[in-house]
MIKOLFI-751990 format. One record per residue (C-alpha): residue in one letter; y negated, z negated, x negated. Coordinates in pm, whole numbers, plus 50000, padded with zeros to 5 digits. Each point is the difference from the previous one (the first is absolute). Example, Ala and Ser with C-alpha at 12.3 -4.5 7.8 and 13.67 -1.06 7.14 Angstrom:
# residues 2
A504504922048770
S496565006649863
# end
This chain:
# residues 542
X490051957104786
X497915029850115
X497475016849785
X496784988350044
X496375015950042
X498875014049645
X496695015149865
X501285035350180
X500764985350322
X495904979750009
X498625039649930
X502075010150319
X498874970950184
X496475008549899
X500525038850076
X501504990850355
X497864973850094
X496485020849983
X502305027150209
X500484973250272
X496214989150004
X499085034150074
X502475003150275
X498864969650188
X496225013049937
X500915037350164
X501724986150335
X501444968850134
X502654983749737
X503395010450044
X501304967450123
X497564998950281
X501244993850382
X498965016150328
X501964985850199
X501944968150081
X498854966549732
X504174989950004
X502695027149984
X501855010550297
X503625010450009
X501195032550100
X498915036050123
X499845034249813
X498115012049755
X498715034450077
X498985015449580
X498495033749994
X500675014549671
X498025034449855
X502915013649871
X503815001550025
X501175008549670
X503755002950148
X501594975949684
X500434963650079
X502074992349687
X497634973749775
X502035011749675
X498615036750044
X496725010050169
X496654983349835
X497545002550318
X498454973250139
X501015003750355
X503675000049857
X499814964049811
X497674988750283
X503915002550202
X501364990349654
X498384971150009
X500914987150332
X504005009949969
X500134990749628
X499134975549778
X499344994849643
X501174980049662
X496094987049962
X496585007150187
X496894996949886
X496654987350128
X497275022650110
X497064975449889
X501304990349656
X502705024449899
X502614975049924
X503705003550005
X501424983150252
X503774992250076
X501665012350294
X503655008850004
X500414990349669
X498534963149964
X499424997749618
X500475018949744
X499935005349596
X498855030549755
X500835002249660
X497285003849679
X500355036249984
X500025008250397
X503335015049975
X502044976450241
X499124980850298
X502284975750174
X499254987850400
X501764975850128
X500225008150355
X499414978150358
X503464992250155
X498905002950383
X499395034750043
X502065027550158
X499575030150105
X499595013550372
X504025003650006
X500724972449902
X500735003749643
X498884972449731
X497345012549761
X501374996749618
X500085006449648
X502415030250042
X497555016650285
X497034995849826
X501895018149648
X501115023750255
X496395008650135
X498535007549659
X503365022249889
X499485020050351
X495665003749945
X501535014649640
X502915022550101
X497595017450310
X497585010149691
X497445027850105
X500964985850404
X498584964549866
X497305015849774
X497554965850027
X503064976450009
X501965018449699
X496665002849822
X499324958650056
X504114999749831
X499195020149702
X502474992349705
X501734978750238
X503444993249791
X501514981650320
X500264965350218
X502134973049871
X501554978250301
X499794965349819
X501034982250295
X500025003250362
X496004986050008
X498645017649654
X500065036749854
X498315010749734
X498365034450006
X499625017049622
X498285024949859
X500205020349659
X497054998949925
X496814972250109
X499255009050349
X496934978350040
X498925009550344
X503564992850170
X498874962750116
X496985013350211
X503065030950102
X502074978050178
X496964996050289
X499765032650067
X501895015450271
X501965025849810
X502104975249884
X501084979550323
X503504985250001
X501525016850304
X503654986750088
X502895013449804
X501525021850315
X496825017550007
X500405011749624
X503205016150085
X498445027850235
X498875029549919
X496345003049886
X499725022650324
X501264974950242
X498104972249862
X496475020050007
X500715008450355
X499374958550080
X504024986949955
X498294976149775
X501174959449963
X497864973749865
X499634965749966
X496264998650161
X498254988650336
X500985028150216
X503175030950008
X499295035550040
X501415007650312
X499785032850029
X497945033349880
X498905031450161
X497365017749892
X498885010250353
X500434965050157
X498944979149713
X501204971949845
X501594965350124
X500114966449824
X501594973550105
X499334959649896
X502664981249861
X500804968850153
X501764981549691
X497155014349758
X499044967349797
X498955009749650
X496665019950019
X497175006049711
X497934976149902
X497525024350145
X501474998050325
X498184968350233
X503245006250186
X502874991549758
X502035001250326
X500835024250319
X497475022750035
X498014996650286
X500055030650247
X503805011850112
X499355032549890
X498065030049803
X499645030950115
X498425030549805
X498565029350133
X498995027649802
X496395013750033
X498415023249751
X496475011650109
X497734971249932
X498054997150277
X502404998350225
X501894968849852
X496434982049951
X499375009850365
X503564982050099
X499654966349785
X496014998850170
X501615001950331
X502954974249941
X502885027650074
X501074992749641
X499364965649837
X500075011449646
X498915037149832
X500675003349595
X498685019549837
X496635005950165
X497235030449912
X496534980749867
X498185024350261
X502084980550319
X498834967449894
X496734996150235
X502675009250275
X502294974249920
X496574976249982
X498275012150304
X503414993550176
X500484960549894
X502835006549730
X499964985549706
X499885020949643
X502344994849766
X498465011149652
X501905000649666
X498425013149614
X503795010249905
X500844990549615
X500835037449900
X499235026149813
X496635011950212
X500725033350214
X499605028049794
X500635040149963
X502385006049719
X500705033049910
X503415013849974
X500805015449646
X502565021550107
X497185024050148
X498435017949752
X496325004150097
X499794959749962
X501544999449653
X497205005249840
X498324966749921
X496655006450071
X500585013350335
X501834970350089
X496944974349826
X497315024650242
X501554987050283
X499084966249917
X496395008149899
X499475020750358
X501214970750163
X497384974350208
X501914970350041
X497214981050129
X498985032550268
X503774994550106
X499964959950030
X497075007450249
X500895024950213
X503564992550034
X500004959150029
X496574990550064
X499984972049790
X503544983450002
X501075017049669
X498755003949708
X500215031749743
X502365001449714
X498904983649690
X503315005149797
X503425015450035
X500994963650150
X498094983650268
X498094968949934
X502344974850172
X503045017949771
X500854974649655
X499035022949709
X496955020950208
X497795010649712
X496595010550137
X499275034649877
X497625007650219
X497615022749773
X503385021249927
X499715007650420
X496505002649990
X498935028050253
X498475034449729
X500315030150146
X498325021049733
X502774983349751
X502455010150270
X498585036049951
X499934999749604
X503604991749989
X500755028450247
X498255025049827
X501164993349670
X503815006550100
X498895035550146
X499114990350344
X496325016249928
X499745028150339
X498924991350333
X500595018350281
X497495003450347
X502754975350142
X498684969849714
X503525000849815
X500595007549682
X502235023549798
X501055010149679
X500305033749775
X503315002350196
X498315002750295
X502274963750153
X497834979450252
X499844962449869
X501734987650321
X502074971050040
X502614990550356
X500814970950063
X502464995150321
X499874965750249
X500974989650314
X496984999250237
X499174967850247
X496414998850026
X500294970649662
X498064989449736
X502295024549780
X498955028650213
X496074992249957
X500284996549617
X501165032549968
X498015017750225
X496904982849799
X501775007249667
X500065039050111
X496274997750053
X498654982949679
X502715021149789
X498675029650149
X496664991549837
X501515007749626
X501935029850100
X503194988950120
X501745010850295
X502324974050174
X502015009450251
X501374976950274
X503455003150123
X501144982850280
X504144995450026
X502404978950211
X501684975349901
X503095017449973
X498245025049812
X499024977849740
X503274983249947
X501465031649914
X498314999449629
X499314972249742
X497394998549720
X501565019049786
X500785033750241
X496944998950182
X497985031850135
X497074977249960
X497574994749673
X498924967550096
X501394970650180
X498764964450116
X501874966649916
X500214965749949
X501944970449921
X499664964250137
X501294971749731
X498414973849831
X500515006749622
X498735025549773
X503525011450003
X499185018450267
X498645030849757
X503075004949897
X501975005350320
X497245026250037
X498565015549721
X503464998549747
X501945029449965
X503554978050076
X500155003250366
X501305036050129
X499054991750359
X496434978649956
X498355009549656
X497305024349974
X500615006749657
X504045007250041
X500785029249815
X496154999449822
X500554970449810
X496894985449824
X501664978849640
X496854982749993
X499924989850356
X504254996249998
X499644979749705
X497104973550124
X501784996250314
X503534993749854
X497914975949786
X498164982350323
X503794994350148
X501394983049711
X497014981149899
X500054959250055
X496794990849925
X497845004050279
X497055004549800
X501535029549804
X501225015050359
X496445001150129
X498635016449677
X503055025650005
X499275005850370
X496055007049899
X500645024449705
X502385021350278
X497575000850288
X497365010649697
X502575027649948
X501005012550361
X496265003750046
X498775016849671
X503335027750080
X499295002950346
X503234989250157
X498574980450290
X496705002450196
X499394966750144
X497644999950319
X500014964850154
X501804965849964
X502995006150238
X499234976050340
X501814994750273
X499124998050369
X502264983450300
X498984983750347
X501634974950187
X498934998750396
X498604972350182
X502954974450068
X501715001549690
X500134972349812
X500964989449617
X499785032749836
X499915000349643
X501345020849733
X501405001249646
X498175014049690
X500675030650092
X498444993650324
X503425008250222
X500054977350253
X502114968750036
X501305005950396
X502174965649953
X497084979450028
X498025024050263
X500294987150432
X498115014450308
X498634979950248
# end
């Protein structure tokens, strides 16, 4: 039989559901229609997207306009509901977990194939989870979900069991999450290359078709697709023929196109282009994102932000509120913890973020950083200017505002911080860990305090902040929140590290991480998952 909703999965519910109230209260709900009352067959989808980020393969890229194609090529062993945070089958039907959350057994459906034809079973699904493993650093979220995996046993051709050396007590909620789609067994045998580049086979409601990043992306419905999530209203053929994605970066613009109907859906969408999409009869599609709220984490490998009170100043100079205001205008709200509120295991530690920019000065000037110069910055004996870069990819976004209100209030306590633009090329040529940069911007979308350690662990070469800076006390509570069952012990472990990642200054939460898309006049059944990608199968113009 499957596992059944326990004491954790009623605090997710609780978590999610005040996340979906507050959607519905900042914009129309997500399910709302503006067209048609009965779906209509047929036509194209015309998506803008913000950004191409030129890797289609659901085993290796984290971003959300990656799984938001992920999720319409792929599918997954479970899903799980946006209002309550239950675990809910999918591919795999039922399922079993033994006392010490070491091995779970699904017993899979036995009508699904994938888009060439090839039954889903046992040995694909083993063969998924050894890939996610063997592309390590590639797979960085996917690898991190399979930590201590110790293999997939194929007990028949409908059940495998996945196990782990050690508990792995997030791996249930895992198997929703993109980074671990089953993708068909040909797939698996391509290069990593080939299969970022869109040659990509799934068992879900439409095929990638092709990719180029100057043309865009096609998507084509399946016409035998029969075995969609229980999220779906559609568990059949999706509606339109087709999906077509255009890629459109400066934000204004792709508001200005879903206001004027030349494209019928625009993710993700700036808060400052929402009285566009408003004034021009589309419909706002708002989601509070369970995540770890947007922050500015320092990266340890520079040396100016090793020192731990330069890196706890930043949060003192920091008006969250000042930010919420001038950047959303009232659909957002400012960080109150390391997680955001709708996140299981947010701890408010609001006084922690507190706006005090005389303590912000204190610690500054205790480490040394006691000169300033005509300009307002600070230096030490040395004669170094406290200044920090950080290096993004300008749009005219909400990112882009932060910052350029971040440089302002910063500059108030002395420190200088310089704004870099770069391409996108530019940026891909550097992770974390070789930056130029002193500071960077992130954030992760999942619905379990596991999250923090995808992030904020030193294990993961390609993701971590800490890699190669490793905090014991931080390792050690979040090796502790993976293999802890109880969920009452997982959301005390997950307080006593957000406690910690504050008091050492290795994040710098600004606001609860929310997510903006439109949908034009004369589209009809949008809705999304909890991650608010949307669901195109159940979506029809007319």
């Amino acid at each position: 039989m499957s596992l059944r909703p326990t004491r954790r999965t009623a605090l997710v519910g609780a978590a999610l559901a005040a996340g979906t109230m507050l959607a519905a209260c900042s914009g129309p709900a997500a399910s709302e229609e503006t067209g048609s009352d009965s779906p209509v067959q047929g036509g194209t989808l015309e998506v803008g997207f913000s950004e191409d980020i030129e890797n289609y393969d659901p085993h290796q890229r984290p971003q959300l306009t990656a799984r938001t194609i992920s999720r319409q090529i792929a599918d997954t062993l479970t899903d799980q509901d946006p209002e309550t945070g239950e675990i809910l089958p999918w591919l795999a039907e039922s399922w079993e977990v033994n006392e010490d959350s070491t091995a779970f057994t699904f017993h899979l459906r036995d009508d699904v194939t994938f888009s060439d034809g090839t039954a889903l079973d046992a040995a694909a699904v083993a063969a998924n989870f050894d890939r996610i493993v063997d592309l390590g650093p590639l797979a960085y979220i996917g690898a991190g979900l399979l930590r201590n995996y110790d293999g997939s046993e194929v007990v028949d051709e409908r059940t495998v069991t996945v196990r782990f050396t050690e508990p792995n007590a997030q791996f249930l909620q895992a198997t929703a999450v993109q980074s671990l789609s089953i993708l068909a067994p040909a797939t698996l045998e391509l290069d990593p290359e080939q299969v970022a580049a869109g040659d990509v086979i799934g068992s879900g409601p439409f095929v990638l078709t092709s990719y180029d990043p100057n043309e865009g992306i096609t998507l084509t419905a399946r016409e035998d697709y029969a075995w969609g999530s229980p999220l779906y209203e559609n568990d059949g053929r999706a509606h339109v023929d087709e999906i077509h994605v255009s890629f459109i970066p400066e934000a204004t613009t792709l508001a200005g196109a879903v206001a004027s109907g030349q494209v019928d859906y625009g993710y993700v969408l700036a808060a400052s282009t929402v009285p566009t999409l408003e004034a021009g009869g589309a419909q706002v599609v708002t989601t509070q994102m369970p995540a770890i709220a947007i922050p500015v984490v320092p990266l340890l490998h520079q040396e100016i932000v090793q020192d731990a009170n330069v890196r706890r100043a930043l949060s003192l100079a920091t008006d969250r509120q000042a930010i919420v205001d001038t950047v959303f205008e009232g659909r957002a709200r400012p960080a109150t913890g390391v997680l955001s509120t709708t996140n299981p295991g947010y701890v408010d530690l609001s006084e922690e973020l507190a706006y005090n920019l005389d303590g912000a000065i204190a610690l500054l000037e205790s480490s040394g950083w006691d000169e300033v110069g005509t300009d307002g910055i600070r230096t030490n004996a040395d004669g170094d200017r406290l200044s920090l870069e950080i290096r993004y990819v300008p749009g005219g976004g909400d990112t882009e505002l932060m910052l350029q209100l971040l440089q302002q209030q910063w500059a108030q306590a002395g420190i200088e911080f310089v704004l870099t633009p770069v391409t996108d090329a530019e940026s891909s040529e550097y992770t974390i860990h070789d930056s130029p940069a002193d500071v960077t911007t992130w954030s992760q979308t999942r619905a379990d305090p596991d999250v923090l350690r995808t992030v904020y662990s030193s294990f993961y070469e390609n993701q971590s902040f800490l890699f190669g800076h490793a905090d014991a006390d931080v390792d050690g509570l979040l090796d502790e929140l993976q293999r802890t069952i109880d969920p009452q012990e997982r959301l005390d472990i997950s307080e006593q590290v957000q406690h910690l990642l504050l008091e050492r200054g290795y994040t710098v939460p600004i606001y609860d991480r929310v997510q903006f898309a439109g949908a034009a006049a004369g589209l009809s059944g949008v809705h999304t998952d909890l991650e608010g990608k949307p669901l195109f199968v159940d979506a029809w113009l007319g």
